[in-house]
N, C-alpha and C positions, 0 to 999 in steps of 0.2 A: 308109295308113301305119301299120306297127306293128301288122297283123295278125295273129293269132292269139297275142297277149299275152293276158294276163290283164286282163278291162276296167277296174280298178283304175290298172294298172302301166300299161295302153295310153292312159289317159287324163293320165298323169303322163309319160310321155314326149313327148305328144302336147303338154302342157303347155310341158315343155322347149324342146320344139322352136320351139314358138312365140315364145318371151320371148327366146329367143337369136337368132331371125330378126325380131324385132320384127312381128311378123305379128298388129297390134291385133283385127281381128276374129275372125280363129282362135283366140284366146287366149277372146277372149269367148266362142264358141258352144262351149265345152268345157263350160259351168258348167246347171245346171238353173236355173228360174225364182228361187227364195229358198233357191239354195247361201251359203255364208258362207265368206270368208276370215279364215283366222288366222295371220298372219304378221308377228311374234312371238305365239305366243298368249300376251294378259293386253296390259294398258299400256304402251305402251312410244310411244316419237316418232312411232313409225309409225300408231298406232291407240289414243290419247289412255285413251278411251273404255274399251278391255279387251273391248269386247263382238264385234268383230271386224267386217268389210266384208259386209256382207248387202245381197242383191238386185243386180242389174242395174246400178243409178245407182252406187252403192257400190264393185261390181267395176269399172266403167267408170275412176272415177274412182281408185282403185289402182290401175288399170295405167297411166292418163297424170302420176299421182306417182310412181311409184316404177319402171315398168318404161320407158316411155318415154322418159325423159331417158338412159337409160342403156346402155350395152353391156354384156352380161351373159352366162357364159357357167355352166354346171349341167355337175358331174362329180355322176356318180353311183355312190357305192364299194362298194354292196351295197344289192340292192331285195328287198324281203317282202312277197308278196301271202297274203292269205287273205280269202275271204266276197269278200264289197265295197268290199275298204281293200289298200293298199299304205301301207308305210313305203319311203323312201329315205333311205339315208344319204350324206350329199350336201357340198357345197362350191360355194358360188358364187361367184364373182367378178365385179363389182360396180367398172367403171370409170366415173367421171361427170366430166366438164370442172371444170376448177378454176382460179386465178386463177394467171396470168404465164405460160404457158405448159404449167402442169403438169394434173396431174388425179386426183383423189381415187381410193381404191379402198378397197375393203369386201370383207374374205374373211370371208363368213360359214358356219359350219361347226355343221351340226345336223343332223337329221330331220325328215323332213318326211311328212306321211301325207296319205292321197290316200281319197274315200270318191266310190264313185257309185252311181248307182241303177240300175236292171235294163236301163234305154235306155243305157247307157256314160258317162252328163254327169254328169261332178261336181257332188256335193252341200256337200262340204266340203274343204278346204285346211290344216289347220293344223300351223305351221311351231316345229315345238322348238329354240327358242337365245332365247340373250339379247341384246337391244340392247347391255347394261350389262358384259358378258363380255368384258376388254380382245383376249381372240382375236378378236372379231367386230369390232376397233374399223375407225375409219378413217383411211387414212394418206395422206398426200399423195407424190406417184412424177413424177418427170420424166415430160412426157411420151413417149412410147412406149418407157417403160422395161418396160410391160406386157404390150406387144405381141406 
């Protein structure tokens, strides 16, 4: 899939592709041994810490918080590859089950850059936006008012 892309961009699509079909272990074998996620880069709810989701157990565990529970869909509005990095600039949306019927949603709106090593696996992820930015906030939506 996504042959003859740039192995940056092919791995970031490939990525996509994955989190929006929920396809846990494709998502996994995308990453090298001690690749790291940074999504928000720095502290935020998502990653306490600031230091970012490192290793195997770490990615594992980010995809069944935050990708798992969720239906998630990646526009992508313009991609930059050069070297071993792609940027996109992107919009995701971010529906999760929420109380009475309804279900939260998350339009988060940043860049995001993509880095891999000479075998195509990603080494690193990190994702430009704010938790704290009320664009990125979360709102609650009838449901399938998103659908």
């Amino acid at each position: 899939m996504f042959e003859g892309e740039h192995p940056a961009r092919r791995a970031s699509l490939l990525s996509r592709e994955y989190v929006q079909t929920q396809n846990r272990e494709g998502w996994l074998g995308l990453w090298s041994e001690d690749a790291v996620i940074e999504d928000p880069i720095g502290v935020s709810y998502i990653d306490p810490t600031g230091e970012g989701h490192r290793g195997p157990a770490a990615r594992a565990a980010f995809y069944d918080s935050f990708i798992a529970p969720a239906s998630i869909s990646i526009e992508i509005h313009q991609s930059y590859a050069a070297g071993l990095e792609c940027a996109n600039h992107i919009t995701i949306t971010i529906l999760l089950p929420g109380a009475d019927g309804k279900k939260v949603q998350q339009l988060v709106h940043g860049v995001f850059t993509y880095h891999c090593d000479d075998a195509g696996k990603l080494t690193a992820m990190r994702g430009y936006w704010d938790t704290e930015d009320p664009i990125n906030a979360m709102t609650e939506i009838e449901d399938g008012a998103a659908d």
